[in-house]
CHARMM internal coordinates of N, CA and C (Angstrom, degrees):
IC EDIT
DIST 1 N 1 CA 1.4468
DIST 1 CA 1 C 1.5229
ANGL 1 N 1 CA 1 C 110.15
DIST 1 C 2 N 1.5263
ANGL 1 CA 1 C 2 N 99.96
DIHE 1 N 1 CA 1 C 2 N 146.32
DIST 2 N 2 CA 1.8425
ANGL 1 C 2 N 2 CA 89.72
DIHE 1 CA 1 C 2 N 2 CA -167.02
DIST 2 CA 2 C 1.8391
ANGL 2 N 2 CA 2 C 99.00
DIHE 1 C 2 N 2 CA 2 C -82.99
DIST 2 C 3 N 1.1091
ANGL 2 CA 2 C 3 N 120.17
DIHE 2 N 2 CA 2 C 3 N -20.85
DIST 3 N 3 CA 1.3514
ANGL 2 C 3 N 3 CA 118.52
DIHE 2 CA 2 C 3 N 3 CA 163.71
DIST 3 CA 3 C 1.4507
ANGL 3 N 3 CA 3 C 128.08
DIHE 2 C 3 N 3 CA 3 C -32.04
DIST 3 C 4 N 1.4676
ANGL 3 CA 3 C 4 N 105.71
DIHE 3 N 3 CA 3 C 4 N -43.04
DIST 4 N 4 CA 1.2641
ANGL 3 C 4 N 4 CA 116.21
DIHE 3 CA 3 C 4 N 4 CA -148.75
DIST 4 CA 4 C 1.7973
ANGL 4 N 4 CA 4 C 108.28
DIHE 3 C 4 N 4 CA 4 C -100.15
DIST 4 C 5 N 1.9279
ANGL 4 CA 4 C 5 N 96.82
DIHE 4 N 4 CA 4 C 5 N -20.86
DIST 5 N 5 CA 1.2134
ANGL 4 C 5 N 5 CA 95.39
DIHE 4 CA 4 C 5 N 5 CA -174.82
DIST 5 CA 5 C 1.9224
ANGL 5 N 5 CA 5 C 93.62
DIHE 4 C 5 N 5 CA 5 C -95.02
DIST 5 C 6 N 1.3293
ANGL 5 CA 5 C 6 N 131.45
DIHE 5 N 5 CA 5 C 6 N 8.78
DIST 6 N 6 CA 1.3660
ANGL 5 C 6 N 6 CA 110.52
DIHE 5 CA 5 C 6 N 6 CA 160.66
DIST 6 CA 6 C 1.4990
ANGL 6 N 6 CA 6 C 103.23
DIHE 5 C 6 N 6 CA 6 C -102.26
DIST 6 C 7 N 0.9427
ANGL 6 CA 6 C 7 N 137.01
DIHE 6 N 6 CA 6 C 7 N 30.59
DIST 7 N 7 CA 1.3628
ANGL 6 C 7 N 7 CA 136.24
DIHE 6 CA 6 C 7 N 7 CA -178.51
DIST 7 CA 7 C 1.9426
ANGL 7 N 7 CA 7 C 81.42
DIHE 6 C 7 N 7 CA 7 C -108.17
DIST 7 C 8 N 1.4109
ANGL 7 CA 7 C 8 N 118.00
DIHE 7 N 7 CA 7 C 8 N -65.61
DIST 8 N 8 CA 1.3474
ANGL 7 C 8 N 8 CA 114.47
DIHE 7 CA 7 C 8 N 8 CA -178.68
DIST 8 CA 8 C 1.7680
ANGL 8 N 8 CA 8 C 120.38
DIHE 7 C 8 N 8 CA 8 C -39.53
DIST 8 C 9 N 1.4504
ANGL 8 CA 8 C 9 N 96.37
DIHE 8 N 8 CA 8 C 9 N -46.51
DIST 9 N 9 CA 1.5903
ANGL 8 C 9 N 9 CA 111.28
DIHE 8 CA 8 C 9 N 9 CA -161.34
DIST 9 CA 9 C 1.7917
ANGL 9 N 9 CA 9 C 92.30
DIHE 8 C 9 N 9 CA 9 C -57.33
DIST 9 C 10 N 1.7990
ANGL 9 CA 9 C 10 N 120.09
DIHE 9 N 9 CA 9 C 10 N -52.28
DIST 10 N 10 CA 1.1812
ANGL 9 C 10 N 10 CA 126.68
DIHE 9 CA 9 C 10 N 10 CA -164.88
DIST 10 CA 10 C 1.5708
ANGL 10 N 10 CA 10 C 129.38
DIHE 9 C 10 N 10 CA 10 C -71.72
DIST 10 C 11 N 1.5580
ANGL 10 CA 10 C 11 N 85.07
DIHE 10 N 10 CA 10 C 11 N -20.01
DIST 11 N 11 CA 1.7827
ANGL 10 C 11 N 11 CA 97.81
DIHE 10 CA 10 C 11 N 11 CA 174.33
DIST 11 CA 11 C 1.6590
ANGL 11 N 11 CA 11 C 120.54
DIHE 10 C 11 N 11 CA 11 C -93.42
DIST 11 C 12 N 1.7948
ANGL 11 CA 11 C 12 N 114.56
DIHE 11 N 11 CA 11 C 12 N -11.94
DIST 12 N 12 CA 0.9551
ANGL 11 C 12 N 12 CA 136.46
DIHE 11 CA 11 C 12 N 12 CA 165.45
DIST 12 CA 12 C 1.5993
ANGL 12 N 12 CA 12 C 107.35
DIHE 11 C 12 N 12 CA 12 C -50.88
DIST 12 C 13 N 1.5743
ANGL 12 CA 12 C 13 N 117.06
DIHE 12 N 12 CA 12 C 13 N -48.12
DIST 13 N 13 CA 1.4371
ANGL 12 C 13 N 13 CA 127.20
DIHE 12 CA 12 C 13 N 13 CA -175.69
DIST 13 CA 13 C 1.6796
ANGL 13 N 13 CA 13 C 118.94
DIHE 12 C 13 N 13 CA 13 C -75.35
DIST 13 C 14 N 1.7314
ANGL 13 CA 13 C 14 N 95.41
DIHE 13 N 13 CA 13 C 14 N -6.84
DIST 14 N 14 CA 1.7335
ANGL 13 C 14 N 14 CA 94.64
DIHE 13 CA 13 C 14 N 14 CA -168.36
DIST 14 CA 14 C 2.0282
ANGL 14 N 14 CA 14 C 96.17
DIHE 13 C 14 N 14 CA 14 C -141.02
DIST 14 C 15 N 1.2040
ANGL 14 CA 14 C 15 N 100.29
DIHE 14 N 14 CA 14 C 15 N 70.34
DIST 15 N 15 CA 1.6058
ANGL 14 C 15 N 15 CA 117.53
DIHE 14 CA 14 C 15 N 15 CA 176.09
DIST 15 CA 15 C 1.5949
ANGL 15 N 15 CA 15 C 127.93
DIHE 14 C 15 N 15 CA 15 C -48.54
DIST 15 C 16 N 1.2704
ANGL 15 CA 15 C 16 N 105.41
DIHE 15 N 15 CA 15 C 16 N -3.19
DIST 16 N 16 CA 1.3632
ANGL 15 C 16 N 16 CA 110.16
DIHE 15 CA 15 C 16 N 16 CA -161.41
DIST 16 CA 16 C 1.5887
ANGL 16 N 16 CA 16 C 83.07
DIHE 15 C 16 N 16 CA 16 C -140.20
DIST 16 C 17 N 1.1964
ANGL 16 CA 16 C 17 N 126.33
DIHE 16 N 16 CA 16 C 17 N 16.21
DIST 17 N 17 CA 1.5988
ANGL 16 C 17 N 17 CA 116.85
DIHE 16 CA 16 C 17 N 17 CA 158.45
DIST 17 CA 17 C 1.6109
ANGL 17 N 17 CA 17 C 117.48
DIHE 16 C 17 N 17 CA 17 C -102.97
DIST 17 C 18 N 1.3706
ANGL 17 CA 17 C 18 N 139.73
DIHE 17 N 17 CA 17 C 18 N 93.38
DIST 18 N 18 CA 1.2288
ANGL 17 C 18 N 18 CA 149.45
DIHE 17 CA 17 C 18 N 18 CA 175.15
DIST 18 CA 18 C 1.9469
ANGL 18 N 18 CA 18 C 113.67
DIHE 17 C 18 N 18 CA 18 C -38.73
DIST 18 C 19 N 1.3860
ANGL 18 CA 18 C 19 N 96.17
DIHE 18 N 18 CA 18 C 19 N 122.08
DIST 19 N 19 CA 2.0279
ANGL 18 C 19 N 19 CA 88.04
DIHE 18 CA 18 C 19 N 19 CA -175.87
DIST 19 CA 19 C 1.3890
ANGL 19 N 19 CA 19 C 85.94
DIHE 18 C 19 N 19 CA 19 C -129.46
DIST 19 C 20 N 1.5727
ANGL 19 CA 19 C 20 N 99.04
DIHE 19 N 19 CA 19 C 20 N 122.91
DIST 20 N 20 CA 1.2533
ANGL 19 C 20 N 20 CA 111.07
DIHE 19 CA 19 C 20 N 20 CA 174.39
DIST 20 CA 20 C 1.9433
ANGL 20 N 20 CA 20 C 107.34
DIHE 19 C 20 N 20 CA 20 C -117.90
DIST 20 C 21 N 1.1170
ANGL 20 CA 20 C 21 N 96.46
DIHE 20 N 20 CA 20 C 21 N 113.19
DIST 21 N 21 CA 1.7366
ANGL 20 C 21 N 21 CA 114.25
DIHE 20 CA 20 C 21 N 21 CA -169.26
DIST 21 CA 21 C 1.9675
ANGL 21 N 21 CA 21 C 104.72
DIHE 20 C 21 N 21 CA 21 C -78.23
DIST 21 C 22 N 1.2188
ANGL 21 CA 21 C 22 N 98.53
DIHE 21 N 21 CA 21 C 22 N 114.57
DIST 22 N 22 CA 1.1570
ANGL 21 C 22 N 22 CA 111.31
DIHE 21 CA 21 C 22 N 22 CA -172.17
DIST 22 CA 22 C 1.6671
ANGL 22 N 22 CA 22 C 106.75
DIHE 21 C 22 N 22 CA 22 C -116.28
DIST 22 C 23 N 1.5539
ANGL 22 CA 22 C 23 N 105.95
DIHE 22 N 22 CA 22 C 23 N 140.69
DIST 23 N 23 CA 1.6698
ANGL 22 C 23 N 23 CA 116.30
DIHE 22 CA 22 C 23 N 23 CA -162.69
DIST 23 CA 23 C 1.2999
ANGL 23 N 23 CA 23 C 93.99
DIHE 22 C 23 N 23 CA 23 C -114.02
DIST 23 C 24 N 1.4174
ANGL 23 CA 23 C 24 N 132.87
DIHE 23 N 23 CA 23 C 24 N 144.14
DIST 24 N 24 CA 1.4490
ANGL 23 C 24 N 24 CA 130.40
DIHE 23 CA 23 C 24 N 24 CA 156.74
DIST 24 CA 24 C 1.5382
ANGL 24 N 24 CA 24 C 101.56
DIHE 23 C 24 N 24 CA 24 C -146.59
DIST 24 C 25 N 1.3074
ANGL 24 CA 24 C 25 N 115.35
DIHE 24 N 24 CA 24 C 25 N 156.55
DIST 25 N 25 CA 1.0770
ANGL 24 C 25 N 25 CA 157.54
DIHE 24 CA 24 C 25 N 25 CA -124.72
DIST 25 CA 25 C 1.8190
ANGL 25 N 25 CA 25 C 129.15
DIHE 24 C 25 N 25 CA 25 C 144.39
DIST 25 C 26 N 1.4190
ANGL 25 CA 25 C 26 N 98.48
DIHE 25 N 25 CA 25 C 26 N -176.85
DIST 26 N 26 CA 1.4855
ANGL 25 C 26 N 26 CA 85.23
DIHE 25 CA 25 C 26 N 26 CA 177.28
DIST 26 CA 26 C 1.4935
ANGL 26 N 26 CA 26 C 120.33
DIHE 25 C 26 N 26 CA 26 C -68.51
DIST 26 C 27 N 0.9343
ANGL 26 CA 26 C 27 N 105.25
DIHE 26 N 26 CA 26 C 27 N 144.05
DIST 27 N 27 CA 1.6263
ANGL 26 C 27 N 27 CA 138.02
DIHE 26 CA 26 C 27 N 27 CA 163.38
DIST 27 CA 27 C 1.2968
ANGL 27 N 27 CA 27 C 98.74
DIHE 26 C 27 N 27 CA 27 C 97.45
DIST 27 C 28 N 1.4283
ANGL 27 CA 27 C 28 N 134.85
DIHE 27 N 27 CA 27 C 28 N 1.64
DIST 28 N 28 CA 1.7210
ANGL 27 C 28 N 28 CA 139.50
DIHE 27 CA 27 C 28 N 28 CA -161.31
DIST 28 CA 28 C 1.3124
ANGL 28 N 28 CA 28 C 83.43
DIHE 27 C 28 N 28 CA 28 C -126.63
DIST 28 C 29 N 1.6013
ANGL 28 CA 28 C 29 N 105.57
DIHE 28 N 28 CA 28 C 29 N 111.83
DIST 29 N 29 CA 1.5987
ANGL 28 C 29 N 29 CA 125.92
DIHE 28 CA 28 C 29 N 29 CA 140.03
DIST 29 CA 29 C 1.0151
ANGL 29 N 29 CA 29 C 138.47
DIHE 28 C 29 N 29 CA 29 C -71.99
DIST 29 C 30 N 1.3673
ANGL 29 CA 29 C 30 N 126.16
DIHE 29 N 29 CA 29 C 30 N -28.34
DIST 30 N 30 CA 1.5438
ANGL 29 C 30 N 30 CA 137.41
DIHE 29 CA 29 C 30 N 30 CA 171.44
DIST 30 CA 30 C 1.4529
ANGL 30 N 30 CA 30 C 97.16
DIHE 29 C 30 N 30 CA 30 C -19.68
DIST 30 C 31 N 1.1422
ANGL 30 CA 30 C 31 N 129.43
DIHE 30 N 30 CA 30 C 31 N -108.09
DIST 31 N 31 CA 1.8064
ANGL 30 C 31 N 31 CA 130.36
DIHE 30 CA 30 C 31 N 31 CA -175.86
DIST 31 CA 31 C 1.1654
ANGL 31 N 31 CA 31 C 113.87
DIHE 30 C 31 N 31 CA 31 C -19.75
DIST 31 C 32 N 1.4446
ANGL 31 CA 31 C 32 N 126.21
DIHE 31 N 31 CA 31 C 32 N -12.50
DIST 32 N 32 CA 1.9267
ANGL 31 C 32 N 32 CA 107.58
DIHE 31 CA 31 C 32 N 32 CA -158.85
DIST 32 CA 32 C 1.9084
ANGL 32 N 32 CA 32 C 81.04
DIHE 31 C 32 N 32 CA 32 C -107.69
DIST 32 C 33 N 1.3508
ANGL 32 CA 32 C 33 N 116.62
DIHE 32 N 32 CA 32 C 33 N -39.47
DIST 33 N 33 CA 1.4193
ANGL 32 C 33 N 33 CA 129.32
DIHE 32 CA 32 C 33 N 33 CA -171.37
DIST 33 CA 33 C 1.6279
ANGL 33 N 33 CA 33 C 102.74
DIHE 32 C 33 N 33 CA 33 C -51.67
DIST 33 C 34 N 1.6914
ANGL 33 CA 33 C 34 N 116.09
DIHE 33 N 33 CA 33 C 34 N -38.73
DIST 34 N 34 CA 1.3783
ANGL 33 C 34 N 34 CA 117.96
DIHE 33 CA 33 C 34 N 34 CA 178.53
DIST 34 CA 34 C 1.9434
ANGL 34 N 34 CA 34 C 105.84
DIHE 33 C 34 N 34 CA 34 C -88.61
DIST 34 C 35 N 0.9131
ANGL 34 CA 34 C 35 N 123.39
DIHE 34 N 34 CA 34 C 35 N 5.67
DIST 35 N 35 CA 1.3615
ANGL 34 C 35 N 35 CA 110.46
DIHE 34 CA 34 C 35 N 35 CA -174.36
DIST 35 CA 35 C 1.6156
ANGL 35 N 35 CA 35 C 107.87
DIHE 34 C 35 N 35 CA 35 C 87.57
DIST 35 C 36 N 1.4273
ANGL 35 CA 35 C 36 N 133.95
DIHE 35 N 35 CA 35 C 36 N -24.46
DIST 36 N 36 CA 1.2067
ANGL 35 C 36 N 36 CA 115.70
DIHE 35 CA 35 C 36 N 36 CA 167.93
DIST 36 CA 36 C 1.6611
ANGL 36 N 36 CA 36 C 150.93
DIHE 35 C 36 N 36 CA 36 C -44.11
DIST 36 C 37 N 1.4333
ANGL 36 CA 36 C 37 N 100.30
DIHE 36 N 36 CA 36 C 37 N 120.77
DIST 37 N 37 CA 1.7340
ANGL 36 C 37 N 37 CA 117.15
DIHE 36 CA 36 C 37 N 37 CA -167.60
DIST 37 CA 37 C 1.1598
ANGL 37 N 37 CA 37 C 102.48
DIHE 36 C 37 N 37 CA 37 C -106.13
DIST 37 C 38 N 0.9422
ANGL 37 CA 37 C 38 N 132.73
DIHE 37 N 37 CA 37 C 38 N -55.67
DIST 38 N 38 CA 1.5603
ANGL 37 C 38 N 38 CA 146.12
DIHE 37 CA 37 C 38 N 38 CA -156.84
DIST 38 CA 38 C 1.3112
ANGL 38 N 38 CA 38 C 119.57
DIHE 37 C 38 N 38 CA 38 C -101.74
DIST 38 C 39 N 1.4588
ANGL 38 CA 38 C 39 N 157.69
DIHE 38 N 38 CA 38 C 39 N 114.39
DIST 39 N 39 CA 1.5238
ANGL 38 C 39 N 39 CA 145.47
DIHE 38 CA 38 C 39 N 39 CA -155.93
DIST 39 CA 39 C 1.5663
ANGL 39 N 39 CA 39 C 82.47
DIHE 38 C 39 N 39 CA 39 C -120.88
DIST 39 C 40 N 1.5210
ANGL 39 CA 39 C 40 N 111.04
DIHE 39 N 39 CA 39 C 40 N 166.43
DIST 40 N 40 CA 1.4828
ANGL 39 C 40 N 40 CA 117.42
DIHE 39 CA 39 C 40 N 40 CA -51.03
DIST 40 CA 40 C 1.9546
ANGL 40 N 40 CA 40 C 120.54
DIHE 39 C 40 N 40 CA 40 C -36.52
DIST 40 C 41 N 1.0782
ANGL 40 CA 40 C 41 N 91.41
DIHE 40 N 40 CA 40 C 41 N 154.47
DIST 41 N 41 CA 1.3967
ANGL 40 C 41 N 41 CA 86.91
DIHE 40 CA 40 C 41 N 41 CA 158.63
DIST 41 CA 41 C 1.5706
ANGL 41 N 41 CA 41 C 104.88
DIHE 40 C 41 N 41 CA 41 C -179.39
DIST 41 C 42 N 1.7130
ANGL 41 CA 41 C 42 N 93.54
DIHE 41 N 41 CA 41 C 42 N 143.45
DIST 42 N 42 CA 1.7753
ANGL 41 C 42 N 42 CA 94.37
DIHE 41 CA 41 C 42 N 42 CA -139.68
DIST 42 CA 42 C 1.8848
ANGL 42 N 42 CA 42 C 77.86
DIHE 41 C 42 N 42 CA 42 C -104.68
DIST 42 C 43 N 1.4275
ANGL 42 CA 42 C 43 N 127.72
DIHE 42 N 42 CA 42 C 43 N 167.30
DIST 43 N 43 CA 1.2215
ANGL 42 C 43 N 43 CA 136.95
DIHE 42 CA 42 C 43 N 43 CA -163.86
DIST 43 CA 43 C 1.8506
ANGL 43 N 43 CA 43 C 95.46
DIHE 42 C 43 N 43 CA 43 C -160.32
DIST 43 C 44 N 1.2141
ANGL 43 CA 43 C 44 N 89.57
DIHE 43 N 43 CA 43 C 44 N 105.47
DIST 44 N 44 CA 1.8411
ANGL 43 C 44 N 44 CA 109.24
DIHE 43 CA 43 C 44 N 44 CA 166.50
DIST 44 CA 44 C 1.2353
ANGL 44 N 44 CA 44 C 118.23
DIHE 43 C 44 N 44 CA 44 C -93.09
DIST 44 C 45 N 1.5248
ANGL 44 CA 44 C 45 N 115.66
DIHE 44 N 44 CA 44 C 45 N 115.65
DIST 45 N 45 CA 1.4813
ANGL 44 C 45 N 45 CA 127.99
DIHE 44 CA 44 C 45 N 45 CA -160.54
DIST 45 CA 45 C 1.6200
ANGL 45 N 45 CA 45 C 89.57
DIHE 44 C 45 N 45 CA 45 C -130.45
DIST 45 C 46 N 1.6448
ANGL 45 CA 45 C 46 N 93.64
DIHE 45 N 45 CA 45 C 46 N 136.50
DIST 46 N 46 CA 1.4124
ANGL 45 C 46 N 46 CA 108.08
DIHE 45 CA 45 C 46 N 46 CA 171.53
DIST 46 CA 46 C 1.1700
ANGL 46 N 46 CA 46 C 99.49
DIHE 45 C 46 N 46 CA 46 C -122.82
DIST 46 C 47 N 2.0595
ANGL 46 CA 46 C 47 N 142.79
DIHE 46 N 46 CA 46 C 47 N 134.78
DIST 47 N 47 CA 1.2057
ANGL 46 C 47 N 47 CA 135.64
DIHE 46 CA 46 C 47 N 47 CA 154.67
DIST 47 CA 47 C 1.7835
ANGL 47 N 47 CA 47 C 93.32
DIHE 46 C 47 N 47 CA 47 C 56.88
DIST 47 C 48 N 1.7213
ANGL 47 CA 47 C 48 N 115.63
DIHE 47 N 47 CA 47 C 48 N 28.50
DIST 48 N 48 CA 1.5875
ANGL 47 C 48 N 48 CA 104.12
DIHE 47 CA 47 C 48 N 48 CA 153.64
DIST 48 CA 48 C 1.5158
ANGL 48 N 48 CA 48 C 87.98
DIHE 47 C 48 N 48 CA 48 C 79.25
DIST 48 C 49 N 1.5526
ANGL 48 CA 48 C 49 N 152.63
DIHE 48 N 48 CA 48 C 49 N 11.79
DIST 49 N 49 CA 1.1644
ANGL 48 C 49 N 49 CA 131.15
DIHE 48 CA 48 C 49 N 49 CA 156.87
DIST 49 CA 49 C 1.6665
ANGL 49 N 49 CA 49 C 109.46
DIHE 48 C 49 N 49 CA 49 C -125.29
DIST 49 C 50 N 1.2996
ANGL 49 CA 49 C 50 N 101.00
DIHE 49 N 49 CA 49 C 50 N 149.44
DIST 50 N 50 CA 1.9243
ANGL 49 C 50 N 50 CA 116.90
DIHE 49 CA 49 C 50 N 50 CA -160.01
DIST 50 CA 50 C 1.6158
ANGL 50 N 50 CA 50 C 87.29
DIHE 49 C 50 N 50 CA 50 C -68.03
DIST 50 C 51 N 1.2873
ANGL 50 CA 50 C 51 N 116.00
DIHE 50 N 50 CA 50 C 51 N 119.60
DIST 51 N 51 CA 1.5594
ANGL 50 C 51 N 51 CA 123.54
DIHE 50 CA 50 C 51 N 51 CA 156.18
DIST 51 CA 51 C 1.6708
ANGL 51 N 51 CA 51 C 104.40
DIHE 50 C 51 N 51 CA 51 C -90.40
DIST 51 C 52 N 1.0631
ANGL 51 CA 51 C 52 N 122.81
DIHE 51 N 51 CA 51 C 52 N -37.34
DIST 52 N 52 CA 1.8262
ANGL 51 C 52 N 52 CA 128.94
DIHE 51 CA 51 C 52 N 52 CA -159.80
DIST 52 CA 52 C 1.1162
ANGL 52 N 52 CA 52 C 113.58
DIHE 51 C 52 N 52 CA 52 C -150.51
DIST 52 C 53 N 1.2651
ANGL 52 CA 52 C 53 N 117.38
DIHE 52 N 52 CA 52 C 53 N 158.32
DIST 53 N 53 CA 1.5307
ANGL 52 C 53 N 53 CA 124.60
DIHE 52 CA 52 C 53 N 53 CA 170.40
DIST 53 CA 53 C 1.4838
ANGL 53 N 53 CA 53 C 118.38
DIHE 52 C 53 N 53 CA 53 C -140.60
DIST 53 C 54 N 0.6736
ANGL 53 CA 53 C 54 N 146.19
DIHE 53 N 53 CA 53 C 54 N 140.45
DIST 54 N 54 CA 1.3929
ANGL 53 C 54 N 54 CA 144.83
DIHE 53 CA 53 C 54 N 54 CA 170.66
DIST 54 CA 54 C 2.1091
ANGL 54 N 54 CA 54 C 103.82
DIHE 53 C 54 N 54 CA 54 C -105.59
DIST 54 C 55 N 0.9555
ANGL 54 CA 54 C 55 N 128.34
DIHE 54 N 54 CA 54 C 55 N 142.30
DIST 55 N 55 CA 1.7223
ANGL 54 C 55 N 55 CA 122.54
DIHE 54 CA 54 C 55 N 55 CA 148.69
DIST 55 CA 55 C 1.5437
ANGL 55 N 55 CA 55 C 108.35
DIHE 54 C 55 N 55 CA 55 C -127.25
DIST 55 C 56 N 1.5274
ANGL 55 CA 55 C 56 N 97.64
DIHE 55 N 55 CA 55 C 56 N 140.41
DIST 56 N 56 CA 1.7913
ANGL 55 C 56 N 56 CA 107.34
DIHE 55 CA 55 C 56 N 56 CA 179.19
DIST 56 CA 56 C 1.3587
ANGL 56 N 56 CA 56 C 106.46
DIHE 55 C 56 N 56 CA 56 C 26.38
DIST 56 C 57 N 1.6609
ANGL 56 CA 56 C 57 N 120.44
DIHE 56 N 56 CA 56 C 57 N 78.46
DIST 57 N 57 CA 1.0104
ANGL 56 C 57 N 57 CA 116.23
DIHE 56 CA 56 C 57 N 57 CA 139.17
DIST 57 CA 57 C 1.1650
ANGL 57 N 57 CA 57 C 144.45
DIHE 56 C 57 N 57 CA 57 C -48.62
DIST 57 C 58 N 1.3133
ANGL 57 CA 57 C 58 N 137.87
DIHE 57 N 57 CA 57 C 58 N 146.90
DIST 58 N 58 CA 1.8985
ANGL 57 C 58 N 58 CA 144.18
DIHE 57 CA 57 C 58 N 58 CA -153.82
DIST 58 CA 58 C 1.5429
ANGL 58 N 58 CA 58 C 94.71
DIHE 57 C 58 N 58 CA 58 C -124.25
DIST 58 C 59 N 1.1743
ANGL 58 CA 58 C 59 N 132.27
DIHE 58 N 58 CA 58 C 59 N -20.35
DIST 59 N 59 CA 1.2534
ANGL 58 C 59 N 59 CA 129.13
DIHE 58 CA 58 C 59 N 59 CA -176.92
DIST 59 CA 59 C 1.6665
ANGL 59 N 59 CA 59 C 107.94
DIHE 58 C 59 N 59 CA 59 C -166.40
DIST 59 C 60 N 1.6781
ANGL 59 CA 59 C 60 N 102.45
DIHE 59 N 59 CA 59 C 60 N 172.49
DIST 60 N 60 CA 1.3911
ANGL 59 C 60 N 60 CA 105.85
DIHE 59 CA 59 C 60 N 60 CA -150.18
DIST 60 CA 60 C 2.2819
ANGL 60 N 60 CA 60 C 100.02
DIHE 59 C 60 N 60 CA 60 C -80.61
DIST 60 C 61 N 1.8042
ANGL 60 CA 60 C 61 N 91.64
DIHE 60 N 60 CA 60 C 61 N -21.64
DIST 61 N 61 CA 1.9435
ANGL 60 C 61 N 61 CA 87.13
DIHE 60 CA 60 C 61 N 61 CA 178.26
DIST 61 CA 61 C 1.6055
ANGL 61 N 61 CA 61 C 112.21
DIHE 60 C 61 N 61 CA 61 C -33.65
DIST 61 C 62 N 1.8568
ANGL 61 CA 61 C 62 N 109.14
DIHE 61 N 61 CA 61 C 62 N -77.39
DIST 62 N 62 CA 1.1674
ANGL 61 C 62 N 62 CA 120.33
DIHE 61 CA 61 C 62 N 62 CA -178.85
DIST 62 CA 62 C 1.9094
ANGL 62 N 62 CA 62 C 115.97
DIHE 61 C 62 N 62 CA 62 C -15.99
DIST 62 C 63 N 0.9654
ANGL 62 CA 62 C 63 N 86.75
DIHE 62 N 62 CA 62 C 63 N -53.92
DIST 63 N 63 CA 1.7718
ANGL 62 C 63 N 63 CA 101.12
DIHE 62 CA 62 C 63 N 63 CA -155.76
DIST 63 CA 63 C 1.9381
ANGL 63 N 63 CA 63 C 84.14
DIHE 62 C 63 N 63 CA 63 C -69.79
DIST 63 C 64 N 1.3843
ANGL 63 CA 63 C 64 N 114.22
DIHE 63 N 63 CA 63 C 64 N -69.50
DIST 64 N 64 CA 1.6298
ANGL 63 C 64 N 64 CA 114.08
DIHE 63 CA 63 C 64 N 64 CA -169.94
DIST 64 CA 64 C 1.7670
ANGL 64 N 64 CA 64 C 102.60
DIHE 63 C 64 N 64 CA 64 C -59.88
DIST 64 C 65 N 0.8179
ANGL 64 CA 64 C 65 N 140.84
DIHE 64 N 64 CA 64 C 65 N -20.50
DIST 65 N 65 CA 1.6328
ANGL 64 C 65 N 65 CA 138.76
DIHE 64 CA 64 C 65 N 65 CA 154.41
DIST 65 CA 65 C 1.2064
ANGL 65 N 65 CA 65 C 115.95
DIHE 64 C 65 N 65 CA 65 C -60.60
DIST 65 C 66 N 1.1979
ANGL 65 CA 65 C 66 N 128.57
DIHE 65 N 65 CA 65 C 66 N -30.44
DIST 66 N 66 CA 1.7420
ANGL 65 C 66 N 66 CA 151.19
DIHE 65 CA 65 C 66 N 66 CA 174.34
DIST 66 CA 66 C 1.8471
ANGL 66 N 66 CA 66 C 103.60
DIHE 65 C 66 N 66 CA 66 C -62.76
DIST 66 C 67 N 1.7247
ANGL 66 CA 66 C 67 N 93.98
DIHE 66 N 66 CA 66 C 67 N -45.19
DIST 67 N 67 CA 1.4878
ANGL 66 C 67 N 67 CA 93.82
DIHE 66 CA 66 C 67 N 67 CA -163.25
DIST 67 CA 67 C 1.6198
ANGL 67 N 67 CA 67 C 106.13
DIHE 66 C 67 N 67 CA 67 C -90.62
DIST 67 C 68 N 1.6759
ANGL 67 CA 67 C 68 N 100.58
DIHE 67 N 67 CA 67 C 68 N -23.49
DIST 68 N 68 CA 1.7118
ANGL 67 C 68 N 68 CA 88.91
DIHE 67 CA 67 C 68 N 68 CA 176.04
DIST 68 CA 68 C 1.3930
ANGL 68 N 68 CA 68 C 107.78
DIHE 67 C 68 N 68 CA 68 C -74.09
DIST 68 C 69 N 1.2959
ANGL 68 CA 68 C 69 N 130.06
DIHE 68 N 68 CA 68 C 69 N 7.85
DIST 69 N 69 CA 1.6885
ANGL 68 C 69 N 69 CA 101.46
DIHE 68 CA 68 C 69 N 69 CA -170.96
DIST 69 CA 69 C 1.5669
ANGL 69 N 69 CA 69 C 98.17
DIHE 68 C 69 N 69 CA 69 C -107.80
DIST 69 C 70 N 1.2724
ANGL 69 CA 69 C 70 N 126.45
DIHE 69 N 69 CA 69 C 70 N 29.38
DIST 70 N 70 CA 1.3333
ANGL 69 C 70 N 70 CA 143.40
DIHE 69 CA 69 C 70 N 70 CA 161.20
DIST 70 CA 70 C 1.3819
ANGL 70 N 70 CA 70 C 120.42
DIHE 69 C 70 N 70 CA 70 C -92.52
END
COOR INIT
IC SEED 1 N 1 CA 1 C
IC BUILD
């Protein structure tokens, strides 16, 4: 998915930011607990609270703007 490889390209530039890829579906709440509708959609947590969000990014800015506000 071309989504997935600018999510790679942008976290490549920020090494010391942890991406933990989360699946939902049935019986997995994780996504409904964050408000997620739309996949991808990337969620910037500082100390466990949402600073940023990105949904279905189109290009790699979104996502590296996502990672500086960490």
């Amino acid at each position: 998915h071309y989504e997935f490889r600018l999510v790679a390209e942008a976290l490549a530039e920020f090494p010391s930011v942890e991406h933990i890829k989360v699946e939902d579906g049935p019986g997995r709440s994780r996504g409904r607990s964050f408000r997620v509708k739309l996949w991808p959609t990337l969620i910037a947590l500082r100390d466990g609270i949402e600073v940023a969000r990105t949904v279905r990014p189109e290009a790699v800015e979104p996502v590296r703007a996502l990672m500086q506000q960490l």
